[in-house]
C-alpha positions as CSV (number, residue, x, y, z in Angstrom):
1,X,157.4,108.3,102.3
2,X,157.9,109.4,98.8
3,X,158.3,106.6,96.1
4,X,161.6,104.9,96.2
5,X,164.2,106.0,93.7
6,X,166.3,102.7,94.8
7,X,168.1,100.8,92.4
8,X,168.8,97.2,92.7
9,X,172.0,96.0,91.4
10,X,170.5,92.3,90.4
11,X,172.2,89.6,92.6
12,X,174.7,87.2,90.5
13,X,173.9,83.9,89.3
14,X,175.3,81.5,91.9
15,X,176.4,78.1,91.9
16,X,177.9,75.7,94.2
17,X,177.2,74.2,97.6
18,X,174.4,75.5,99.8
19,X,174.6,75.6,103.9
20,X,172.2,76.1,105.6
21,X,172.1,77.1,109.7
22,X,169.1,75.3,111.4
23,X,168.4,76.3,115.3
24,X,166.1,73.9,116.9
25,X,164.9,72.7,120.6
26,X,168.0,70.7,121.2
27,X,170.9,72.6,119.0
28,X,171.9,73.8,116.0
29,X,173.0,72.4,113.1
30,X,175.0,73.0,109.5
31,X,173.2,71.3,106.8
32,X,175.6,70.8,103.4
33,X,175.1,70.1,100.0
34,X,176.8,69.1,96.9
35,X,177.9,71.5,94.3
36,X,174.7,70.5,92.5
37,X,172.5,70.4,95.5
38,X,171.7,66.7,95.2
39,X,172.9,65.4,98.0
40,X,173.0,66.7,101.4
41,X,174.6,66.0,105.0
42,X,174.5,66.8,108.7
43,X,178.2,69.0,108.5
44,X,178.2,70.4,111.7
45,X,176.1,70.0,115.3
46,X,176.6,72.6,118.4
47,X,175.0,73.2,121.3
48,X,173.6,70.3,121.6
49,X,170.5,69.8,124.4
50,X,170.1,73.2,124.9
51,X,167.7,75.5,122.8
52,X,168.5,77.6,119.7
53,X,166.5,80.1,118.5
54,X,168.2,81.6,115.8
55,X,171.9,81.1,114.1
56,X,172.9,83.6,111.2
57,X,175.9,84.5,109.0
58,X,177.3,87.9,108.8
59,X,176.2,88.3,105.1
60,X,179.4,90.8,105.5
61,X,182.2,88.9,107.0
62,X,182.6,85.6,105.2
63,X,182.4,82.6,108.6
64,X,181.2,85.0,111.0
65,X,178.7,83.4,113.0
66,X,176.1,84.5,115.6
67,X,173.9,82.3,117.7
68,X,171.1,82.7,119.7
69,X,170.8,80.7,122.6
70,X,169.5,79.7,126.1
71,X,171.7,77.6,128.0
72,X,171.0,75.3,130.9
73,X,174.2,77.1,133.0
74,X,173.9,80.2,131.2
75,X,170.1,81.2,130.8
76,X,169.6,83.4,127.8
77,X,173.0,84.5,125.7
78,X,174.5,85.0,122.3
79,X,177.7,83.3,121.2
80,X,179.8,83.8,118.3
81,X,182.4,82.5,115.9
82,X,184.9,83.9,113.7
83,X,185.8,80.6,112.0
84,X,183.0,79.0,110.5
85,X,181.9,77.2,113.5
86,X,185.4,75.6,114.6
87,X,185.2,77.8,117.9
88,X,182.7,79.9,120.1
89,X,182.8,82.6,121.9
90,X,179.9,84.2,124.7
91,X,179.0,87.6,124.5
92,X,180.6,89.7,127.7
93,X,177.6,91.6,127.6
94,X,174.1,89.9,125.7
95,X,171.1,91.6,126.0
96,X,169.6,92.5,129.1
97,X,166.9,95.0,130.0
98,X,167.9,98.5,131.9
99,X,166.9,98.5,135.2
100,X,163.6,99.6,136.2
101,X,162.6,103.3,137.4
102,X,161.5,103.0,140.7
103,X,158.0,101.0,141.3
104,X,158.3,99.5,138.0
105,X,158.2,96.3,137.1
106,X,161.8,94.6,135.8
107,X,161.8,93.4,132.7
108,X,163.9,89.9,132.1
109,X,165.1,88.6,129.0
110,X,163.5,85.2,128.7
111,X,165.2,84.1,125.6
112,X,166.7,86.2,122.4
113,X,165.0,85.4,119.7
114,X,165.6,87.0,116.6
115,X,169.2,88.0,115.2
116,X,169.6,90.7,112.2
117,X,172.8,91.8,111.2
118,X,173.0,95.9,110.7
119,X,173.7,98.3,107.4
120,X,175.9,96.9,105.3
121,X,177.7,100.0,105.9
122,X,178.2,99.4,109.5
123,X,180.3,96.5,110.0
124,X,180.1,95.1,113.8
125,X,176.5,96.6,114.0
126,X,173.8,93.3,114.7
127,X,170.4,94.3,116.0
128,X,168.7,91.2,118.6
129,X,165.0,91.0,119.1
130,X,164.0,89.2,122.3
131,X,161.5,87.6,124.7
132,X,158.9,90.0,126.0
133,X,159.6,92.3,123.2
134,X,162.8,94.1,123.5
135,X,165.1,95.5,120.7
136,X,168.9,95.4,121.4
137,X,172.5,96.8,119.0
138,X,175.6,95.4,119.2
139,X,178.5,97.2,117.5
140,X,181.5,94.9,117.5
141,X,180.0,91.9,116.6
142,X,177.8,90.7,119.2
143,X,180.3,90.7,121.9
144,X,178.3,93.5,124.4
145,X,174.9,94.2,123.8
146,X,172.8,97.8,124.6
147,X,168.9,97.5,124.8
148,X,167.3,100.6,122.0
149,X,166.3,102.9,124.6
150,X,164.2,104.4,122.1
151,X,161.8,101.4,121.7
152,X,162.4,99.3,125.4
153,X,161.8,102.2,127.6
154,X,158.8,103.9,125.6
155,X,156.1,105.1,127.4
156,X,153.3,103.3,125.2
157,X,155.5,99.7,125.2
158,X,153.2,98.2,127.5
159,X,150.0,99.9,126.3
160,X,151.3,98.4,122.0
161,X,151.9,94.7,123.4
162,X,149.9,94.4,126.4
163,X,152.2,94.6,129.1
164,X,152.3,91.8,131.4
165,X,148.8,90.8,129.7
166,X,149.8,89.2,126.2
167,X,149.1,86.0,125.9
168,X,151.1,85.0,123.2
169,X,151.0,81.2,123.2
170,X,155.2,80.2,122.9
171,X,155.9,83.8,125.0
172,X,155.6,87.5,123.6
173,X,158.7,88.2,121.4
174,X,160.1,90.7,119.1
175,X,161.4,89.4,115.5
176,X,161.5,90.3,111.4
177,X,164.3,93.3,112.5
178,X,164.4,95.1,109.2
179,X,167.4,97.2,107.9
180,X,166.7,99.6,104.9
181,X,169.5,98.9,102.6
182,X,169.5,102.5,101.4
183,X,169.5,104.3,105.4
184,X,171.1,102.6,108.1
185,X,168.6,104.6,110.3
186,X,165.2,103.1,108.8
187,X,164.6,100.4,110.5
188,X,161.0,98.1,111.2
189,X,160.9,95.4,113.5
190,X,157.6,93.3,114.4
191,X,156.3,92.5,118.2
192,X,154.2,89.7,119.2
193,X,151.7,91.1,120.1
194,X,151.9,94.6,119.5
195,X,152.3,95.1,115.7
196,X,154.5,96.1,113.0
197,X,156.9,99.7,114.0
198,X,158.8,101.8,111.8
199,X,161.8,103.9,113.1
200,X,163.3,106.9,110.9
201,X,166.0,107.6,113.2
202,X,167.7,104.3,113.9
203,X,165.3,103.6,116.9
204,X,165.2,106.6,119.2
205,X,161.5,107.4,118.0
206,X,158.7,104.9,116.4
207,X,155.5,104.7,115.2
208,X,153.1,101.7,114.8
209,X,152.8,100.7,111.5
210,X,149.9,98.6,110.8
211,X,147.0,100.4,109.1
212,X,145.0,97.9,106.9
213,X,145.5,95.0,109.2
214,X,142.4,92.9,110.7
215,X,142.8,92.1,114.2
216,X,139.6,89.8,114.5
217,X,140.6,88.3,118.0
218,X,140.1,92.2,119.6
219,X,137.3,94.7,119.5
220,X,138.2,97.9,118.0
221,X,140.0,99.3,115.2
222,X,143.5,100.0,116.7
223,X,146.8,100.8,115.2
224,X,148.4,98.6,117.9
225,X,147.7,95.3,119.2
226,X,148.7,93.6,116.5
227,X,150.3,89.9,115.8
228,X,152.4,89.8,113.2
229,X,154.1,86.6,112.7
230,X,156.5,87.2,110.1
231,X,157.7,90.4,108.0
232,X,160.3,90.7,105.2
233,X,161.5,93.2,102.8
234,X,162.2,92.9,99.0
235,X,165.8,92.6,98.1
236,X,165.0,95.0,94.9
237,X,163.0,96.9,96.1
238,X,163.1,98.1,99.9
239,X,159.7,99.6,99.8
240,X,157.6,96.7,99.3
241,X,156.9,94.7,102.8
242,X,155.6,91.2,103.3
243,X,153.9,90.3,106.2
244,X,152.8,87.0,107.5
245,X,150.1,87.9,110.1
246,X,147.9,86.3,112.9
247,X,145.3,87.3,110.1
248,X,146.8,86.9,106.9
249,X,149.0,87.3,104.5
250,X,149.7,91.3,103.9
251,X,151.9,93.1,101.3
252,X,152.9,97.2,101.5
253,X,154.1,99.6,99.1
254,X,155.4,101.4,101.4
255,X,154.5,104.9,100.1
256,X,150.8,103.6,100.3
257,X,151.9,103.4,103.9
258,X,148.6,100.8,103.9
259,X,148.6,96.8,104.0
260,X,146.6,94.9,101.7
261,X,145.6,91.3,102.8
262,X,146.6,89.8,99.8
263,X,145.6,86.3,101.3
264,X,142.1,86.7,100.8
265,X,143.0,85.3,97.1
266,X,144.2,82.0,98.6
267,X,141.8,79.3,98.3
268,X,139.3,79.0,101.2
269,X,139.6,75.6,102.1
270,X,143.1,76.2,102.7
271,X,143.0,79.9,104.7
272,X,146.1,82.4,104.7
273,X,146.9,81.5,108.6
274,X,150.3,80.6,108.9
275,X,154.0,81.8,110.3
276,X,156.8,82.2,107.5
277,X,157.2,84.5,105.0
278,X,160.0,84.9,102.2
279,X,160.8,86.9,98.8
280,X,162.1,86.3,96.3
281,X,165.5,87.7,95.8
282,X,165.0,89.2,92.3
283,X,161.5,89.4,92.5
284,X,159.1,91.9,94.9
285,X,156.1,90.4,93.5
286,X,157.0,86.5,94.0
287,X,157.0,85.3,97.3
288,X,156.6,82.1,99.1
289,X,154.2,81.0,102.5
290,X,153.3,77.8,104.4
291,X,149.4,78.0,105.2
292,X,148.7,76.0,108.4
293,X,145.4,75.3,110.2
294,X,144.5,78.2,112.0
295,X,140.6,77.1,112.4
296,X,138.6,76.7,115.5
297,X,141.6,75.7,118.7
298,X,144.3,76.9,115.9
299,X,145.6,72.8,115.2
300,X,149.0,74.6,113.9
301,X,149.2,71.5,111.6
302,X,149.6,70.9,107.6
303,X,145.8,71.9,106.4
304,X,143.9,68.3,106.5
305,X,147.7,66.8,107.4
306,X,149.1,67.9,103.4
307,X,151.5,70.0,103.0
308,X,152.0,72.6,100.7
309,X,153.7,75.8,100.0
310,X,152.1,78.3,98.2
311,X,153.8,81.2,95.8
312,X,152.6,84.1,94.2
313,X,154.1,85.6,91.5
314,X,151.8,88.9,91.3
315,X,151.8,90.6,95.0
316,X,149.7,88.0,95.7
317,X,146.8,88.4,92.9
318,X,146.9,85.1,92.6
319,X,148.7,81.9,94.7
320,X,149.7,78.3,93.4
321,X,149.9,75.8,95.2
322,X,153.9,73.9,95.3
323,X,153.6,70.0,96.9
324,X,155.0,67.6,94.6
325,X,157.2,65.3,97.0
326,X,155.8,66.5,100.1
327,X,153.9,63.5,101.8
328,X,150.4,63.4,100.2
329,X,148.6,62.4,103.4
330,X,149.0,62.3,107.2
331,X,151.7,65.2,107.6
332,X,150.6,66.8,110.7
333,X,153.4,69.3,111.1
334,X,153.9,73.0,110.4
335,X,156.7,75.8,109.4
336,X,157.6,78.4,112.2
337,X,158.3,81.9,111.4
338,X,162.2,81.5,111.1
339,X,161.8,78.7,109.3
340,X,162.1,79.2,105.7
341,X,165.0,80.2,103.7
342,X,166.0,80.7,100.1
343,X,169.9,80.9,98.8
344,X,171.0,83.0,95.5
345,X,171.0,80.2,92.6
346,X,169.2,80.0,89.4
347,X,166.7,78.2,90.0
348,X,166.6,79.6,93.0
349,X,166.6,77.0,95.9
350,X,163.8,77.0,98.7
351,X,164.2,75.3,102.1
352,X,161.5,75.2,105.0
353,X,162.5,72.9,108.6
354,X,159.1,72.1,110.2
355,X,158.0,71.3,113.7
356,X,158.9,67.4,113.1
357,X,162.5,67.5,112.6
358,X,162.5,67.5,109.1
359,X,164.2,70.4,106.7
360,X,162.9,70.4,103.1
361,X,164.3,72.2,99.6
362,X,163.5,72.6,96.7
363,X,165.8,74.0,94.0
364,X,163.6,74.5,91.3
365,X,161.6,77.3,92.8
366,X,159.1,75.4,94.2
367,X,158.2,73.3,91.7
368,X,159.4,70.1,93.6
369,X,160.7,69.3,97.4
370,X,162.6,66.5,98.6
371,X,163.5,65.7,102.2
372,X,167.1,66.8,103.0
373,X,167.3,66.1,106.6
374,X,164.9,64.3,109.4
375,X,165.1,63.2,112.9
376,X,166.3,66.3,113.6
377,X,164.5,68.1,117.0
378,X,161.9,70.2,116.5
379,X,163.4,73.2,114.1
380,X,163.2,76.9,115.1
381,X,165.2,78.3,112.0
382,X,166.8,77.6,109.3
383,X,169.1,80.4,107.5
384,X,171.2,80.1,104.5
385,X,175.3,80.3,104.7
386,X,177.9,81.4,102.4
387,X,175.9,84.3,100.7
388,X,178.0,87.3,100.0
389,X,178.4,89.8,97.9
């Protein structure tokens, strides 16, 4: 891909109140701040006993909400609003796999997992990642769902993730769906197992895109097999990639077409093993990650029970360490991949929910965190509200 002529109109200063969307075992919830983000509340609660995965904002249509869920009546389904969260509607039509060819096996959706809204060209257009790895489009608004041919009926699916084989701990699941800003028809998404796959023509074709990537739990040097945990683009600039990986942190110029394991800088003791991944929104070269302990059983806790984000502010030359407030001792929790968010201010704001109920922010960059919520159930995402153009 030849280097990237884009040009980043720099996001405005905001100011005001912060929401953010948190999906957990047992619900969702809106989280609220004052206009000074001070003090914060428990605004909203749906859904509440059965399991959300994911809950975004259509960064296009100001109160337009789309949930992921699965249901004890229901099973597996997406539900919007068009008021903020004041009423819900079920999709007619959520994703669902294409029925099998003859002597195949049928593919189920267990649970969707991953919502990304489309172009910002395309209003209506939301792309769902789900578990075992399928990619689904909606075009008006999550209502009816169509599974991407292109990727969920290729002949090498099976042979990239595994098939019925992966052994992905929480289930196998497709996530980070990636938009290009400047072509509604680049798209990457990343599978569990499997890897990282680019698309050039809106998902009828793909390639695996994972050169430079260790894959130390498998013999070989393959482009596929992959476990990426996490992947994000840079708001300014669409060719650099972020990845969060089984085996490290990773950052791409993308007309290098290479990843670099830019976690080998982290300190030793502490490891580049973790889930979440974010950028900074005026910055390709800062970006934020929660190391956990991925030694020996992989304890998926806070490294020696203290937690600590980490931020680099040069592509990951070199990491600090961010824990004031965060408890200095006994913390055994950890950050999933959804998990942390970041809204538009300046200082920009940070916020992480971990596996103990608690959501976390900082809006200082870093620099400091303070507990915002707790006793909340065990947090799948968190996503921030009210960001538009």
């Amino acid at each position: 891909m030849a280097q990237s002529k884009y040009k980043h109109r720099p996001a405005p200063t905001r100011k005001g109140t912060v929401q953010l969307l948190v999906g957990s075992r047992k619900g969702a919830f809106r989280i609220k701040s004052d206009a000074a983000r001070k003090t914060w509340k428990v605004a909203s609660t749906w859904f509440l006993g059965n399991v959300v995965h994911h809950i975004v904002e259509d960064p296009r249509r100001k109160n337009y909400l789309l949930c992921a869920a699965r249901t004890g009546h229901l099973g597996p389904t997406i539900f919007r609003s068009e008021d903020g969260g004041k009423n819900w509607k079920e999709a007619s039509k959520p994703p669902a796999f294409a029925p099998a060819s003859e002597g195949l096996l049928q593919r189920t959706v267990n649970h969707t997992f991953w919502l990304t809204p489309g172009h910002p060209d395309e209003m209506g257009c939301w792309y769902a990642g789900t578990s075992p790895q399928g990619l689904f489009r909606s075009r008006d608004g999550g209502r009816t769902w169509k599974p991407v041919k292109g990727l969920n009926s290729h002949p090498d699916l099976d042979l990239w993730t595994g098939g019925e084989k992966d052994g992905t701990p929480d289930g196998p699941k497709l996530h980070s769906i990636l938009v290009d800003p400047r072509d509604a028809r680049h798209l990457y998404v990343g599978m569990s197992g499997g890897g990282v796959f680019e698309s050039l023509d809106t998902g009828r074709s793909w390639k695996p895109l994972n050169q430079g990537c260790s894959m130390d739990f498998s013999p070989g040097d393959l482009d596929y097999g992959h476990d990426p945990h996490c992947m994000c683009m840079a708001p300014t600039d669409p060719d650099r990639l972020w990845q969060q990986n089984h085996c490290g942190v990773y950052a791409m110029d993308r007309e290098e077409g290479k990843w670099d394991r830019v976690g080998d800088n982290m300190p030793k003791k502490i490891g580049d093993i973790g889930f979440g991944v974010i950028v900074h929104p005026k910055d390709a070269d800062c970006a934020f990650v929660f190391p956990m302990d991925g030694s020996g059983v992989w304890p998926r806790t806070s490294p020696n029970g203290e937690p600590a984000v980490y931020r680099t502010t040069d592509r990951g030359a070199s990491w600090k360490r961010l824990d004031k407030g965060f408890p200095k001792q006994d913390a055994y929790w950890s950050v999933k991949r959804q998990c942390m968010a970041h809204d538009g201010h300046d200082p920009l704001g940070v916020y992480l929910g971990n596996t103990g109920g608690e959501v976390w922010g900082s809006v200082n960059g870093g620099r400091s965190w303070r507990n915002v919520a707790s006793h909340l159930p065990h947090i799948y995402s968190v996503e921030v509200s009210g960001v538009h153009p």
